[in-house]
N, C-alpha and C positions, 0 to 999 in steps of 0.2 A: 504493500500500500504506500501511500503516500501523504505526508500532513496537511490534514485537512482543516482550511485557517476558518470553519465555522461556517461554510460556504453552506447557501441557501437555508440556515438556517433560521430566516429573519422571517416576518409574515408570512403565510404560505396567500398566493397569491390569488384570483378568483377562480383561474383556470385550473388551479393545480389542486381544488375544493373536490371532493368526492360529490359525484351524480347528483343533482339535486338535491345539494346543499347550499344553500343562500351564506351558509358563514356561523362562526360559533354558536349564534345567539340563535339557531333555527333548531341546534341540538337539546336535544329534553335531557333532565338529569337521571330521570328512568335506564334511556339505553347507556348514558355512559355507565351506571351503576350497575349495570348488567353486566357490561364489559370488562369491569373492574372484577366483580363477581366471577367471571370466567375465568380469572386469571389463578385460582384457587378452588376451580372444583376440579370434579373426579371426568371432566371430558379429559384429560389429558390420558385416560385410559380408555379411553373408547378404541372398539377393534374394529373393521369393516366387515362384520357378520351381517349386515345388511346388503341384499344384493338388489340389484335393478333387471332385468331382464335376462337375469341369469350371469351378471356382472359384478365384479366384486366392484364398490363404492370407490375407490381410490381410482381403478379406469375409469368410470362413471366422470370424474372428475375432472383427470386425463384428460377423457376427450372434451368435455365441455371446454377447458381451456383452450384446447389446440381449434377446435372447429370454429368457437363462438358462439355457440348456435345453443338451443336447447330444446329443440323443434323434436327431437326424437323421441323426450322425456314424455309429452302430452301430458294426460293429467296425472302425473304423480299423484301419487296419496297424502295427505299429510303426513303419516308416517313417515314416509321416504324422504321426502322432502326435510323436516326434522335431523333425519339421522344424516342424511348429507349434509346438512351445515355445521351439524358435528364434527363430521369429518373433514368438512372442509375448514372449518376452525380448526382441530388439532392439525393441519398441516400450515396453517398459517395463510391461507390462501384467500379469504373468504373477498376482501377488499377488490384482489386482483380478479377473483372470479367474478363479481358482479361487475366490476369495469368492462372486463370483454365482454360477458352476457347485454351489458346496454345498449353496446354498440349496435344491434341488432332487434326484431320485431321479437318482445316474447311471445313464449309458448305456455311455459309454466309461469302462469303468474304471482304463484302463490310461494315460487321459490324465490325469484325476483322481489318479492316486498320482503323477506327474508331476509334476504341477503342483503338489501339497501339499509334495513335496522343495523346491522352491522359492522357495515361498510362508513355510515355516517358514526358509527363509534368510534369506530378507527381514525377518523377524519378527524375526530373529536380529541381521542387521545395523542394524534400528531400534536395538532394545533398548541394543545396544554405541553405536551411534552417538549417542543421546541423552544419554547418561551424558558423554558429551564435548561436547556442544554446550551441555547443562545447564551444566556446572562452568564453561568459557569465557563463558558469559552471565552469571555470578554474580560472576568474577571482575575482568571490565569493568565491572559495576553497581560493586562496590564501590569501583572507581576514579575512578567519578563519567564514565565514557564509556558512550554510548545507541549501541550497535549496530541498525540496520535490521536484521532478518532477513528476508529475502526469495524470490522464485521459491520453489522448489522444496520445502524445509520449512515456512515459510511456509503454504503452498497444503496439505503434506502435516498442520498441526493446525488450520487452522483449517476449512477445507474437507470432509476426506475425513473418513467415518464412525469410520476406523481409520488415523492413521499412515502404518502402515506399506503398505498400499495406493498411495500413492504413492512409487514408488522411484525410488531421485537415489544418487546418488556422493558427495555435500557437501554442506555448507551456506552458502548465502551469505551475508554478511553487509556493509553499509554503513556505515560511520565518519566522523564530520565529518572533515574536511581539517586543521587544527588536531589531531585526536587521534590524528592517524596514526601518530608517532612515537610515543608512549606505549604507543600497539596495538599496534605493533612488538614494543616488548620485553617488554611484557606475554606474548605468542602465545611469543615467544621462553622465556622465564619456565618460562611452563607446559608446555614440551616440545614447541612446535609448530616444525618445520624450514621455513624459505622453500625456494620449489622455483624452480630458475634462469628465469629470465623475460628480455624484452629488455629494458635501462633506458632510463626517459626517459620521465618527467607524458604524451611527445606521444604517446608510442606506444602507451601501456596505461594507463588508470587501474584496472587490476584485478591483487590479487597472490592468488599460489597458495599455500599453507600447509599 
């Protein structure tokens, strides 16, 4: 990778707003709470024991991606429909998936308003999560400390057409060894809590905040 001086992370712009979203103030605190919620339940153990047409959910998925289309599904069941946003949430997809499905005439419409609940979470939880990664880059800059940003946001401005298309939990970040301590109370500083970790350089070179 390469240092990423906080690029695009300033307002997200109107265009780069998830489907039919007018901008924060259009998001309810319901679906972001849901979102939040999701982030701690037991979908992350969800299997693809649901099939579609004799398909395991994860092709299901697949091809909705690659085609765009959702013209084959017809009337899903609620059921199915359900269990595929599951799964497309535990792969992290759900945002990206209804971006391509837009583009195009639905079929399923009852997955599409599905997915749009989710999609504008996402959008939601960019928006809030930027404004803190923004001010944290700004604040190390002026300390004279060069944070790597990496994986996951990283990938999600410079990469993806939109952000928020790519969903992550955090963002990571990489610090000379020398500016550690300074990072410390800097994060400290600006309201960031260390989360209990094992000690010890051998065990972990990665802290949670």
């Amino acid at each position: 990778g390469r240092l990423v001086e906080n690029r695009g992370l300033e307002e997200l712009p109107a265009e780069h707003r998830p489907r039919g979203c007018g901008g924060a103030t259009t998001m309810t605190a319901a679906i972001l709470a849901r979102r939040e919620a999701h982030q701690h339940s037991d979908r992350s153990r969800t299997t693809p024991a649901f099939r579609w047409d004799g398909q395991p959910l994860d092709n299901v998925i697949a091809s909705l991606l690659n085609t765009g289309s959702d013209e084959f599904l017809g009337a899903m069941s609620g059921e199915g429909v359900a269990a595929l946003v599951d799964r497309a949430w535990y792969h992290g997809v759900i945002p990206l998936l209804h971006d391509r499905l837009s583009r195009t005439p639905a079929s399923c419409h009852n997955l599409i308003e599905k997915l749009r609940d989710e999609s504008r979470a996402a959008g939601m939880w960019e928006l809030r999560h930027q404004k803190v990664v923004h001010g944290l880059g700004q604040t190390l800059t002026e300390a004279g400390i060069q944070a790597l940003c990496f994986k996951g946001t990283a990938l999600a401005y410079q990469i993806y057409e939109k952000p928020y298309l790519r969903t992550r939990s955090d963002t990571d970040l990489l610090v000379a060894e020398d500016d550690l301590e300074r990072c410390r109370r800097l994060l400290s500083q600006s309201g960031f809590v260390r989360r209990p970790s094992l000690p010890g350089e051998q065990v972990s070179a990665e802290e949670s905040w």
